[in-house]
SENU-979403 format. One line per 8 residues: their letters; for each residue x negated, y negated, z negated of N, C-alpha, C. Coordinates in nm, 3 decimals. Each point is the difference from the previous one (the first is absolute). Example, Ala and Ser with C-alpha at 12.3 -4.5 7.8 and 13.67 -1.06 7.14 Angstrom:
% SENU-979403
as> -1.319:0.569:-0.780:0.089:-0.119:0.000:-0.090:-0.120:0.000; 0.035:-0.105:0.072:-0.082:-0.119:-0.006:0.077:-0.109:-0.073;
//
This chain:
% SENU-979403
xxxxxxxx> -0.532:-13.380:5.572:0.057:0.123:0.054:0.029:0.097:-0.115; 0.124:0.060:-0.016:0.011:0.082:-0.078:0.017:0.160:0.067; -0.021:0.012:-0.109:-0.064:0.225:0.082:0.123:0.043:-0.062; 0.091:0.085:0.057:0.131:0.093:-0.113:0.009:0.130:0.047; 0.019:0.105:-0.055:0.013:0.131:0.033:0.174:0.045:0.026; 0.054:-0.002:-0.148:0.148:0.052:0.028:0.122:-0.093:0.040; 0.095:0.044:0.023:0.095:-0.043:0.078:0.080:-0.127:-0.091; 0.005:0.059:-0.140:0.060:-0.170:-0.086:-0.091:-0.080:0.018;
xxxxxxxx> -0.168:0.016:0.012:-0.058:-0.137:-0.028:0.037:-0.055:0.153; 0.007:0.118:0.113:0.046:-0.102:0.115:0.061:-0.080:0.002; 0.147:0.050:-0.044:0.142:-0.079:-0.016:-0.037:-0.091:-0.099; -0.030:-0.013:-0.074:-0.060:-0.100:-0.102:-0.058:-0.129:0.044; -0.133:0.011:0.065:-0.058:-0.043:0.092:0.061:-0.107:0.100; 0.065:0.135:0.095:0.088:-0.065:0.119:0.082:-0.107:-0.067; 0.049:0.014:-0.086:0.135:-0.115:-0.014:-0.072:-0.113:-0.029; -0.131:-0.029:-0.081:-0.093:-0.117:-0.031:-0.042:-0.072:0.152;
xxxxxxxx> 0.032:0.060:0.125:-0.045:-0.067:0.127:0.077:-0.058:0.064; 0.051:-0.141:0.029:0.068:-0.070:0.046:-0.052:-0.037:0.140; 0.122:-0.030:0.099:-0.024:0.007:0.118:-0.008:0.099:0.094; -0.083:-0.028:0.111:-0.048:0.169:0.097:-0.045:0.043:-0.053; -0.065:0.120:0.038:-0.080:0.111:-0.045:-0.006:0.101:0.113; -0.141:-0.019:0.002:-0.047:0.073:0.133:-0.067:0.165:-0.039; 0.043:0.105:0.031:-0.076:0.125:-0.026:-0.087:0.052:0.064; -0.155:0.001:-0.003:-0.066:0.089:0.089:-0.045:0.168:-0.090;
xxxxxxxx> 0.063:0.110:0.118:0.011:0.116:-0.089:-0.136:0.053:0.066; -0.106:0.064:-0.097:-0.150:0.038:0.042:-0.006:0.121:-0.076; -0.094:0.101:0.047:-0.043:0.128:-0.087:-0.119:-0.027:-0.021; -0.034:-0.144:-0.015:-0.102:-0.021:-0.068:-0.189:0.025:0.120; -0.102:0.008:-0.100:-0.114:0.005:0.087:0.003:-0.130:0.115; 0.047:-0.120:-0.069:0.010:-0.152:0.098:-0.119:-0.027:0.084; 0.053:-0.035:0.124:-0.102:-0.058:0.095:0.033:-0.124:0.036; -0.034:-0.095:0.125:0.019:-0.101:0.017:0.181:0.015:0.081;
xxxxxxxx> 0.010:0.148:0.062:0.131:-0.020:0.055:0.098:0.006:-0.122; -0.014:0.032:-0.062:0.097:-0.054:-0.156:0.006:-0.079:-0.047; -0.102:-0.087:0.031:-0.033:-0.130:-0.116:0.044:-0.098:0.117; 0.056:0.016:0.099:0.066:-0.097:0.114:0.165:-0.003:0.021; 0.020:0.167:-0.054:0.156:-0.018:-0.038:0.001:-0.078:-0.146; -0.066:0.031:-0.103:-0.006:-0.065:-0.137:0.001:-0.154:0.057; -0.087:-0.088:0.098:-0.020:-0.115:0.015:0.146:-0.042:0.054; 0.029:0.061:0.070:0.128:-0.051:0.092:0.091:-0.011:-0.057;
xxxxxxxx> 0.034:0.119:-0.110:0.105:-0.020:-0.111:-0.017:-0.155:-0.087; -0.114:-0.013:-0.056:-0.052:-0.086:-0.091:0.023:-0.144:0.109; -0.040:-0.028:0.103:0.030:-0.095:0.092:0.182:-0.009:-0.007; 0.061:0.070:0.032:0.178:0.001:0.024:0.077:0.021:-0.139; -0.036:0.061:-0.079:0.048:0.045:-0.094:-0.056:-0.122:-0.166; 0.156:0.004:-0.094:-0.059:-0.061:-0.095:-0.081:0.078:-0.117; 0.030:0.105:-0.001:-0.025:0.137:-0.053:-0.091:0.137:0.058; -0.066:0.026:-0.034:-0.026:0.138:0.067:-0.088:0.118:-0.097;
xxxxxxxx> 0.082:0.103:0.077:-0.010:0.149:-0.107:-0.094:0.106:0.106; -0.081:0.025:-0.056:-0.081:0.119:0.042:0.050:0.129:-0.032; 0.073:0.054:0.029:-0.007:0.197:-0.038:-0.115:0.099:0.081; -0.082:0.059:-0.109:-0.117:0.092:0.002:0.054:0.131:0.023; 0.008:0.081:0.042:0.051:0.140:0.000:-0.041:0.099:0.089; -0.048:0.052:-0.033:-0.086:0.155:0.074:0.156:0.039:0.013; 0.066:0.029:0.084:0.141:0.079:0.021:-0.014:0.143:0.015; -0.026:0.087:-0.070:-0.029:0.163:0.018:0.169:0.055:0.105;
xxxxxxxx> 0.103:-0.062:0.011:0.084:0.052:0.117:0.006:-0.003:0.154; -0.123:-0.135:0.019:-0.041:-0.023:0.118:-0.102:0.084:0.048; -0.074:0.107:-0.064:-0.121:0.061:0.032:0.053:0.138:0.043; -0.051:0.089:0.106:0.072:0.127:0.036:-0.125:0.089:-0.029; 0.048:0.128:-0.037:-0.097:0.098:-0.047:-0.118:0.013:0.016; -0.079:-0.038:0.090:-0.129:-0.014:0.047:-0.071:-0.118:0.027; 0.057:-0.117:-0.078:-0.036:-0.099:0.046:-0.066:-0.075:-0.182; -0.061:-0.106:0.047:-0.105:-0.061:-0.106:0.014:-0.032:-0.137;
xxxxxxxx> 0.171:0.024:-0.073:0.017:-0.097:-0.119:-0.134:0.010:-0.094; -0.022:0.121:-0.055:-0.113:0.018:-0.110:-0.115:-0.083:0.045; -0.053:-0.054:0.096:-0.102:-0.028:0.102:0.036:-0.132:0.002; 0.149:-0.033:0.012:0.012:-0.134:0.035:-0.094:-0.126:-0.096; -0.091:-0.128:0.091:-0.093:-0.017:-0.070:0.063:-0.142:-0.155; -0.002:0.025:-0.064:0.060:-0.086:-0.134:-0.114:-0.085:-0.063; 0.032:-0.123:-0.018:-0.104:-0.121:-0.088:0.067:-0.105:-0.058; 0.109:0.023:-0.135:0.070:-0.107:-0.008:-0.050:-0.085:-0.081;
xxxxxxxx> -0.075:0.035:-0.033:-0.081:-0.168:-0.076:-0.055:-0.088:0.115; -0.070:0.060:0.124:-0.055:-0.084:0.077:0.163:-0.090:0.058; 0.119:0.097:0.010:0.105:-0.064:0.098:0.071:-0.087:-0.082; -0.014:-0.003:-0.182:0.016:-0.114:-0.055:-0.054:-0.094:-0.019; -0.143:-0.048:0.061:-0.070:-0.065:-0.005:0.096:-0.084:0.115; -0.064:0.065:0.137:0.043:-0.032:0.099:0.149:-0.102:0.034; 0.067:0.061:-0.086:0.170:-0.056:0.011:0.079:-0.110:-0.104; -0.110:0.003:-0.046:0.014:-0.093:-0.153:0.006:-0.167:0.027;
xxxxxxxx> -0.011:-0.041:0.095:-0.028:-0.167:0.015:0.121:0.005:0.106; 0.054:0.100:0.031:0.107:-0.016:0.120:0.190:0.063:-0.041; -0.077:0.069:-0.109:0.179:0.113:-0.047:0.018:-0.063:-0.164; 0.136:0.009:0.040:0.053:-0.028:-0.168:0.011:0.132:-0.118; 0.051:0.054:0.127:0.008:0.204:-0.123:-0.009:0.098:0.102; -0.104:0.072:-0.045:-0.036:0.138:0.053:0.129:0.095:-0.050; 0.074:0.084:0.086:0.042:0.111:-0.074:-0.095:0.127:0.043; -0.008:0.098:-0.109:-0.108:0.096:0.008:0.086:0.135:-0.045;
xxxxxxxx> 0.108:0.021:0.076:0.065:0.145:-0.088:-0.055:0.101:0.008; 0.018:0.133:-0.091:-0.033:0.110:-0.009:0.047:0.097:0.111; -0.039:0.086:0.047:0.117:0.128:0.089:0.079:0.029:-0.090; 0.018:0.014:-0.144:0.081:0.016:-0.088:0.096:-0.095:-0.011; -0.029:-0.139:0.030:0.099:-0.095:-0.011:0.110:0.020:0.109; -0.090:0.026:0.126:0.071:-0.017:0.135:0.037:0.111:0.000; -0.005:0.142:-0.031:0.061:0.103:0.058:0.008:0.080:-0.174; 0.047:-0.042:-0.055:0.088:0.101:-0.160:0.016:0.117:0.023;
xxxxxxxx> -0.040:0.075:-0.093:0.059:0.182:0.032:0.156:0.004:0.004; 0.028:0.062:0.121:0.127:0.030:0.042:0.049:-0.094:0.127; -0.098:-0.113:0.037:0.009:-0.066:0.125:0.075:0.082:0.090; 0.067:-0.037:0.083:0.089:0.046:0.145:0.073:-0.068:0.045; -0.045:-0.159:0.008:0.065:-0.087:0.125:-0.106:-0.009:0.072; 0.052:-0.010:0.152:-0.083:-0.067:0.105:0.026:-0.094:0.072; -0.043:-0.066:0.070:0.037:-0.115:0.113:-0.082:0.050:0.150; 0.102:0.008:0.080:-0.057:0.059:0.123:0.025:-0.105:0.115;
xxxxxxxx> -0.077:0.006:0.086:0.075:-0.059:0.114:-0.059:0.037:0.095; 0.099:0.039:0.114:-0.007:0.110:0.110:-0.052:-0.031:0.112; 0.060:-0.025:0.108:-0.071:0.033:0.111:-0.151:-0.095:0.002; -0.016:-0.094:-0.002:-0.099:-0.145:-0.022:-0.077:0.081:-0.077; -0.004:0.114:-0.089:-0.100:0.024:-0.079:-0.065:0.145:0.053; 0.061:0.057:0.127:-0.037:0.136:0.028:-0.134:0.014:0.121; 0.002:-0.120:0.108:-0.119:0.067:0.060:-0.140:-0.063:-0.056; -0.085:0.022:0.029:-0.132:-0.058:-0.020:-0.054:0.026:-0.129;
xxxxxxxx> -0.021:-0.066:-0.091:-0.046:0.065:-0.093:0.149:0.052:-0.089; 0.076:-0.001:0.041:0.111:0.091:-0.073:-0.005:0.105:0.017; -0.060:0.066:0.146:-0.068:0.134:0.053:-0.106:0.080:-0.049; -0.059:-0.101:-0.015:-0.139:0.051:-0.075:-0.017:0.013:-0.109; 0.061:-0.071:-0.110:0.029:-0.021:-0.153:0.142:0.044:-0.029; 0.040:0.099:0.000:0.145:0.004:-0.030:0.038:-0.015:-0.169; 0.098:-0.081:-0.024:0.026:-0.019:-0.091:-0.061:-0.121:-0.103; -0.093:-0.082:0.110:-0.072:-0.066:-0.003:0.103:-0.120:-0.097;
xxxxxxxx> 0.046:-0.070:0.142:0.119:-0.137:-0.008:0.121:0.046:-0.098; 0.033:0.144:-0.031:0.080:-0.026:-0.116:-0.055:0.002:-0.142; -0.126:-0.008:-0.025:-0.067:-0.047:-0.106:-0.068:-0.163:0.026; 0.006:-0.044:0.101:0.004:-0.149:-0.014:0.130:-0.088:0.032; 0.095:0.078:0.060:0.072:-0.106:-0.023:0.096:-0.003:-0.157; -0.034:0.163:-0.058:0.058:-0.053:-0.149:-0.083:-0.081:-0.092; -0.128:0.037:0.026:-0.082:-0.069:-0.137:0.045:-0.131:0.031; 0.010:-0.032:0.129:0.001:-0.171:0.062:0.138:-0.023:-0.074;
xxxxxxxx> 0.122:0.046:0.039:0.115:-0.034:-0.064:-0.004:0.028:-0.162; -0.079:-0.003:-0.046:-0.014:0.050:-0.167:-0.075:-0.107:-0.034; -0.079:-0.067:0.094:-0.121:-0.080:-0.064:0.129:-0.201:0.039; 0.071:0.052:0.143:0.114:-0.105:0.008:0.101:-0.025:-0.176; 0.014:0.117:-0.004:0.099:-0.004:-0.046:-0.034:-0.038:-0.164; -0.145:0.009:-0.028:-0.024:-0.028:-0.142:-0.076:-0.174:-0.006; -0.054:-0.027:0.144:-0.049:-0.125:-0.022:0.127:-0.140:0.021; 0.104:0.121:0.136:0.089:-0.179:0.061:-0.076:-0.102:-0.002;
xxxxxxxx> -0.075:0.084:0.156:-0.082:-0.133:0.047:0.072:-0.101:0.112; 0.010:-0.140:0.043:0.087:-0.024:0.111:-0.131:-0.004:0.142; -0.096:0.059:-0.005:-0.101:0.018:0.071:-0.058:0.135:-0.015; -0.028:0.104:0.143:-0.131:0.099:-0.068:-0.067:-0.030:0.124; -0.151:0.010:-0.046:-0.135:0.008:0.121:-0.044:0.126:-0.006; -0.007:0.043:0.180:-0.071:0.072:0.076:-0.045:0.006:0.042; -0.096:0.137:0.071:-0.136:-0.063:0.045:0.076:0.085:0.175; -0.078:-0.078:0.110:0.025:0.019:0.137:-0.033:0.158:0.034;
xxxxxxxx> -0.127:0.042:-0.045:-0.087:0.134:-0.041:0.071:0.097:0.026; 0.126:-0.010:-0.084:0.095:0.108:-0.085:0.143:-0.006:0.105; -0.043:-0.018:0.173:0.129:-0.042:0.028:0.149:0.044:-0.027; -0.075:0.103:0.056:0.175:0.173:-0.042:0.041:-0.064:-0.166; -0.075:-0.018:-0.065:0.045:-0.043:-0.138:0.103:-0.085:-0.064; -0.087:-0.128:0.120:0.094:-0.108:-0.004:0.102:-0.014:0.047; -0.015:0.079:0.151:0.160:0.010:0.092:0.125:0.080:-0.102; -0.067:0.119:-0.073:0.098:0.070:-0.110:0.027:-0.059:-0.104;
xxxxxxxx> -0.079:-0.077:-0.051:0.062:-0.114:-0.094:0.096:-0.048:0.016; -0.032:-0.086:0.102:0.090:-0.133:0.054:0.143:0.117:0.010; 0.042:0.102:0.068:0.080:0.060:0.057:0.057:0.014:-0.140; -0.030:0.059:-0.135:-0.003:0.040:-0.112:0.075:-0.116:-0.121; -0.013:-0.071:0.050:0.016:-0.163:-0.030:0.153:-0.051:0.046; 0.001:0.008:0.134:0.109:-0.016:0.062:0.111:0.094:-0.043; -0.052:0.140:0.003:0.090:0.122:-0.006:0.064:-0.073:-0.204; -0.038:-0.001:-0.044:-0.007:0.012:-0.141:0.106:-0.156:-0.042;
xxxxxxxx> -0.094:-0.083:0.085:0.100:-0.130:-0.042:-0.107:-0.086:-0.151; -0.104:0.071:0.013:-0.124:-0.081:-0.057:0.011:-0.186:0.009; 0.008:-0.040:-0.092:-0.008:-0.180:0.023:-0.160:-0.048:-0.015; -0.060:0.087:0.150:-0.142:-0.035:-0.019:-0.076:-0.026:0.126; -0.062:-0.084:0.059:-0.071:-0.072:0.024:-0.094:0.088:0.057; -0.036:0.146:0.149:-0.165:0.040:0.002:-0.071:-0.062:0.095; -0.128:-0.052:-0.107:-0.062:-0.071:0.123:-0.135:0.099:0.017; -0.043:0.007:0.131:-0.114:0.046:0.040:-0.119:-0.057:0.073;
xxxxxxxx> -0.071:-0.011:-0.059:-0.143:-0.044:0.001:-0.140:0.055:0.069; -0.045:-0.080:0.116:-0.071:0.053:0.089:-0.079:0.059:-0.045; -0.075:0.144:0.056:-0.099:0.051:-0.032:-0.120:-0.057:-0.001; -0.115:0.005:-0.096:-0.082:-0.053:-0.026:-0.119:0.096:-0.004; -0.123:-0.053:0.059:-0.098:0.149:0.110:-0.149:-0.122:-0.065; -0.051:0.200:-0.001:-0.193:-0.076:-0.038:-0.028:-0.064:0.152; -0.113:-0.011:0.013:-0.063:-0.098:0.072:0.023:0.050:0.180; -0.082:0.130:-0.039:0.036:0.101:0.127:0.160:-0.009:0.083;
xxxxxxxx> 0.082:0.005:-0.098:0.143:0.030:0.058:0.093:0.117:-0.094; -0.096:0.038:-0.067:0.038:0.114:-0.124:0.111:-0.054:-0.051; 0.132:0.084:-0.022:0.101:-0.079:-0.096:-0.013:0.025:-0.143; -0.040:-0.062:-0.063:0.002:0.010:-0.168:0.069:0.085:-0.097; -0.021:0.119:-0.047:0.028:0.114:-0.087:-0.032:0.068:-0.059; 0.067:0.000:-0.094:-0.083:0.055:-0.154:-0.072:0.129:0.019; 0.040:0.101:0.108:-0.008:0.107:0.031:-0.187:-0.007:0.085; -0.019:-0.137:0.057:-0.114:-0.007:0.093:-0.155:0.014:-0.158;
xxxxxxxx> 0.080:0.010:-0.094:-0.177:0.055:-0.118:-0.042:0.114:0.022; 0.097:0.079:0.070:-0.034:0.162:0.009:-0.099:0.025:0.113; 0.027:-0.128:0.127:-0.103:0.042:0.130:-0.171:-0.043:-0.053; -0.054:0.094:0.079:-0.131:-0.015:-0.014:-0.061:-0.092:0.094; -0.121:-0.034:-0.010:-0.031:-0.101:0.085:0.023:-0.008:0.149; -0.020:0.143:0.032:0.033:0.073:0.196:0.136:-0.015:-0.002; 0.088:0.064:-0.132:0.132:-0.010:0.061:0.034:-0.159:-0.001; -0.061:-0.073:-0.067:0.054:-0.135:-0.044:0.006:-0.076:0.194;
xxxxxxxx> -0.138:0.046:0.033:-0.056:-0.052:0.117:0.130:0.026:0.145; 0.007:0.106:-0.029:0.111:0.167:0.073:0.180:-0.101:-0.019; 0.010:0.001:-0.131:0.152:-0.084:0.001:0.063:-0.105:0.051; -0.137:-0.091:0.095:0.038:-0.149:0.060:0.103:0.087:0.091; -0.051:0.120:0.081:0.093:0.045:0.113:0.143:-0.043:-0.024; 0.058:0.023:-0.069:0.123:-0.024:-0.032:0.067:-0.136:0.053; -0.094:-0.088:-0.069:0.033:-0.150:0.070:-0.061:-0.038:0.133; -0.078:0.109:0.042:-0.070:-0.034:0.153:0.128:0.063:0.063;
xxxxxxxx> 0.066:0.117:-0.012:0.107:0.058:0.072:0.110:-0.119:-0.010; 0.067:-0.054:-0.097:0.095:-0.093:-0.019:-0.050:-0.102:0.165; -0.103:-0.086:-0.096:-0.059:-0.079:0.100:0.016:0.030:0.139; -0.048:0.102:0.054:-0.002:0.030:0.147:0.154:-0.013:0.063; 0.079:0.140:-0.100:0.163:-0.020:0.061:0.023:-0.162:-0.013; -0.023:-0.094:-0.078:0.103:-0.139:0.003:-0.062:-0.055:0.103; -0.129:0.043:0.057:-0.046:-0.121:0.137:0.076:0.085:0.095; 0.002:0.141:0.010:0.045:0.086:0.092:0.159:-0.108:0.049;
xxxxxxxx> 0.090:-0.021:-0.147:0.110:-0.046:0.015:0.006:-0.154:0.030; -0.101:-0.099:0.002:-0.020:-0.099:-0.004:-0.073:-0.066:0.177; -0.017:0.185:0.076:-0.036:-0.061:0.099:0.136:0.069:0.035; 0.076:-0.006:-0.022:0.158:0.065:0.052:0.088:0.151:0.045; -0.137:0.066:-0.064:0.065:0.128:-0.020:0.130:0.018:-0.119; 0.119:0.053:0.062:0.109:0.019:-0.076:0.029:0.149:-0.021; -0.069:0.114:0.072:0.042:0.133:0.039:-0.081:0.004:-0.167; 0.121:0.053:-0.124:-0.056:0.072:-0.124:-0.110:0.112:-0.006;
xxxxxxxx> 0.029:0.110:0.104:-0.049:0.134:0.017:-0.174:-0.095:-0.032; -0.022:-0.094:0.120:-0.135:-0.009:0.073:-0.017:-0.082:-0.132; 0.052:-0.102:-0.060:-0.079:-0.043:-0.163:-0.041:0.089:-0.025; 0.088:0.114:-0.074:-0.066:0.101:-0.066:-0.117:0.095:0.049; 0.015:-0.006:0.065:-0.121:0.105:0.100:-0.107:-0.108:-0.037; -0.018:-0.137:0.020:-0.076:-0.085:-0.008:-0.139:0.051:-0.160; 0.144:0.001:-0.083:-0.032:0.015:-0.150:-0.078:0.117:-0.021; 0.055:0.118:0.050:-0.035:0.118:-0.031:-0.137:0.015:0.109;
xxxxxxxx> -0.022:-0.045:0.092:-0.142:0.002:0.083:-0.125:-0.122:-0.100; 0.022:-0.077:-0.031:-0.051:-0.084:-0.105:-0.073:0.074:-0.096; 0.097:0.070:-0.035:-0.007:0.073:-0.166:-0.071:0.144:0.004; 0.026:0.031:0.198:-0.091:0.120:-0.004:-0.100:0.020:0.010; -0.081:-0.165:0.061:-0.126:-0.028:-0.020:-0.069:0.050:-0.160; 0.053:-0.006:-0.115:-0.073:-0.004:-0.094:0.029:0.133:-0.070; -0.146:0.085:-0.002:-0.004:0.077:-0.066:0.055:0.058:-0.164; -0.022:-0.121:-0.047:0.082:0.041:-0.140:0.160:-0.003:-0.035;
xxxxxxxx> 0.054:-0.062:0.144:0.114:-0.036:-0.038:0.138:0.149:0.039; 0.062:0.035:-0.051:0.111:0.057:-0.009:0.113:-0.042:-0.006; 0.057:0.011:0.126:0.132:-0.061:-0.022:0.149:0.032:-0.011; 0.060:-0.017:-0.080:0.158:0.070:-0.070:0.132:-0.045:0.077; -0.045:-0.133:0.039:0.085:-0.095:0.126:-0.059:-0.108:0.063; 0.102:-0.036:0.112:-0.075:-0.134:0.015:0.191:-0.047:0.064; 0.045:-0.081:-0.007:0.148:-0.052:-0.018:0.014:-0.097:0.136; 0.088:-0.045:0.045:0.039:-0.120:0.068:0.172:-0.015:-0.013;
xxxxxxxx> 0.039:-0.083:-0.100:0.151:0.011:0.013:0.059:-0.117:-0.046; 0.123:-0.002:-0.026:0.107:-0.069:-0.003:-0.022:-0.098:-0.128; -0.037:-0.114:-0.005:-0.055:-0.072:-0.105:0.122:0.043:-0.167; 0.124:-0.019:0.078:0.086:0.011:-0.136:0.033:0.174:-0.034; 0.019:0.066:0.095:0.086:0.138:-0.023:-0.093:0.091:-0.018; -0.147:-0.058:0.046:-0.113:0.129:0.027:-0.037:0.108:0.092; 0.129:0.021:0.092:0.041:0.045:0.116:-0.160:0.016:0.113; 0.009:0.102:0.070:-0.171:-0.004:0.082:0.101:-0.060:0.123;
xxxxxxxx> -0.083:-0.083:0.051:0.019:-0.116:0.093:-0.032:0.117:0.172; 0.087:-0.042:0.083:-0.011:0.050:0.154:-0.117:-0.163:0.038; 0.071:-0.083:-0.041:-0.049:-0.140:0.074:0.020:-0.080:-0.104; -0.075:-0.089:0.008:0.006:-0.116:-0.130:0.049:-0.128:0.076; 0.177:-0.011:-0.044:0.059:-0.154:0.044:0.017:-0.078:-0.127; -0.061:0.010:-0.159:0.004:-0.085:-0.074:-0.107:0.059:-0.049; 0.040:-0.065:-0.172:-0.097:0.029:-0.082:-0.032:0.119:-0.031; -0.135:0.091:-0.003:-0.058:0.082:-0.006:-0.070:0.034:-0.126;
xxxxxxxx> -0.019:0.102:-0.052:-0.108:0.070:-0.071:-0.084:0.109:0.016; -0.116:-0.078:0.005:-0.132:0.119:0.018:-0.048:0.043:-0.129; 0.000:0.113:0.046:-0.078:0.105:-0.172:-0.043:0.133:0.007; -0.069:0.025:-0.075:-0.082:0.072:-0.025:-0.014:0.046:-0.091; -0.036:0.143:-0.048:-0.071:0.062:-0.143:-0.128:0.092:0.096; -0.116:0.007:-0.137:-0.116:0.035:0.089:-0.057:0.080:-0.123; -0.029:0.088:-0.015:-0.140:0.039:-0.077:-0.137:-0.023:0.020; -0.027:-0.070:-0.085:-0.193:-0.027:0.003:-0.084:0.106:-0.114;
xxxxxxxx> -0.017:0.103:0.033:-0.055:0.110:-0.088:0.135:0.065:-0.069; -0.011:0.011:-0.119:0.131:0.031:-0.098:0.137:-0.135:-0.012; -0.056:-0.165:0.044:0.054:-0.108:-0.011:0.083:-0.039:0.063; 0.143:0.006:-0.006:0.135:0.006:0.072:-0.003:-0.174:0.014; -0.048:-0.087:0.125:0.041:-0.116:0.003:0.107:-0.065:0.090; 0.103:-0.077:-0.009:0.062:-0.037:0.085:-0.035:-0.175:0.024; 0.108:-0.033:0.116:-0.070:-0.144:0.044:0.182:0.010:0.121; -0.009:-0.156:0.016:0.135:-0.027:0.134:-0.063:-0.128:0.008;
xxxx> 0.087:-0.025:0.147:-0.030:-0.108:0.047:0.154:-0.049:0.014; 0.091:-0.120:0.011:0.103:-0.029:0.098:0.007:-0.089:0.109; 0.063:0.046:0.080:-0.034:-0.029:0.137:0.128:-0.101:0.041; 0.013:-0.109:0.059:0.134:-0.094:0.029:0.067:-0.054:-0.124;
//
């Protein structure tokens, strides 16, 4: 595995890799749900590139970057028997004094956490098209987790005319039902205990829908009575909509997405389920 920082040793690099080349893009602090997009790449792909990047444009004024938790010696340990080249850029690399392009994409990126994070998705979908555009990967891995992410990708992709490949990769949960995130070092043991809610609410709405409830309203009500059981939990949304557009659902006649953002103390966690 080779480690590179600036943008010639990329291009440098890149041209030495023959064949596919699969990209999984991470801000680093690896868990097992990373190391399953890394596997899946490494399974499909003849090639595969890790990009590390704390993205400081994805973070909104009050939210964790300085905090965000960082260990890149442990995540080179970790990625080393599975990746060919880490890229590791600077905020200096990715954003130069005098920066002022963006990449936006609209409606797909405005409710849900586009509501809550504003300005959120136009700092990931540029770093993402910056991190495309320096690796030309014919593959990138995503994680299921991050749905709004992935749906704006993919849309981002299409819109753009990208010759790339997004695949997304089921979410991957501790034992309980917890979905895996770098963000879950911050809960304490009560909140740790406190955060299953999330996947107990999921859980309940998909039997709710599985014994043939279709009325959206009553999923959601499902979720949010779930979630009001638990004292620590705070909740920012709870979703039922349109698997591709994001749209809040009257009735669910296809594929669906359930979601959620929750606070567990200060700990902003999200979680989805899809439904059909």
């Amino acid at each position: 595995m080779r480690s590179i920082t600036s943008l010639d040793e990329l291009r440098s690099s890149r041209l030495s890799l023959d064949g596919t080349v699969g990209l999984a893009p991470t801000m680093g602090f690896l868990h097992e749900g990373h190391l399953s997009l890394i596997r899946r790449a490494r399974d499909e792909c003849d090639h595969v590139v890790v990009s590390i990047f704390v993205n400081p444009t994805q973070f909104g004024a009050n939210e964790d970057l300085s905090k965000y938790p960082r260990d890149i010696e442990r995540d080179l340990k970790l990625i080393e028997p599975l990746t060919d080249l880490v890229w590791m850029p600077t905020a200096e690399i990715m954003y130069p004094q005098g920066y002022q392009t963006w990449v936006e994409v609209e409606a797909i990126a405005s409710p849900l956490e586009g509501t809550m994070r504003p300005g959120h998705f136009k700092g990931v979908t540029t770093v993402v098209a910056k991190l495309f555009n320096g690796v030309q990967p014919h593959k990138a891995y995503f994680g299921q987790k991050d749905a709004q992410q992935a749906a704006v990708i993919r849309q981002m992709v299409r819109d753009l005319n990208f010759p790339i490949e997004i695949v997304v990769c089921p979410i991957v949960r501790e034992a309980d039902g917890l979905a895996m995130s770098s963000r879950n070092v911050y809960l304490d043991p009560e909140q740790r205990k406190a955060a299953t809610g999330l996947f107990r609410s999921l859980s309940a709405a998909k039997d709710l829908y599985e014994n043939g409830e279709r009325n959206a309203e009553k999923i959601r009500r499902k979720m949010k009575d779930v979630l009001a059981d638990e004292p620590l939990a705070k909740v920012q949304y709870v979703s039922c909509a349109d698997y591709d557009t994001l749209e809040e659902l009257d009735a669910i006649n296809g594929k669906a997405l359930l979601s959620m953002a929750v606070f567990i103390g200060k700990t902003r966690l999200i979680d989805n389920f899809v439904l059909g």
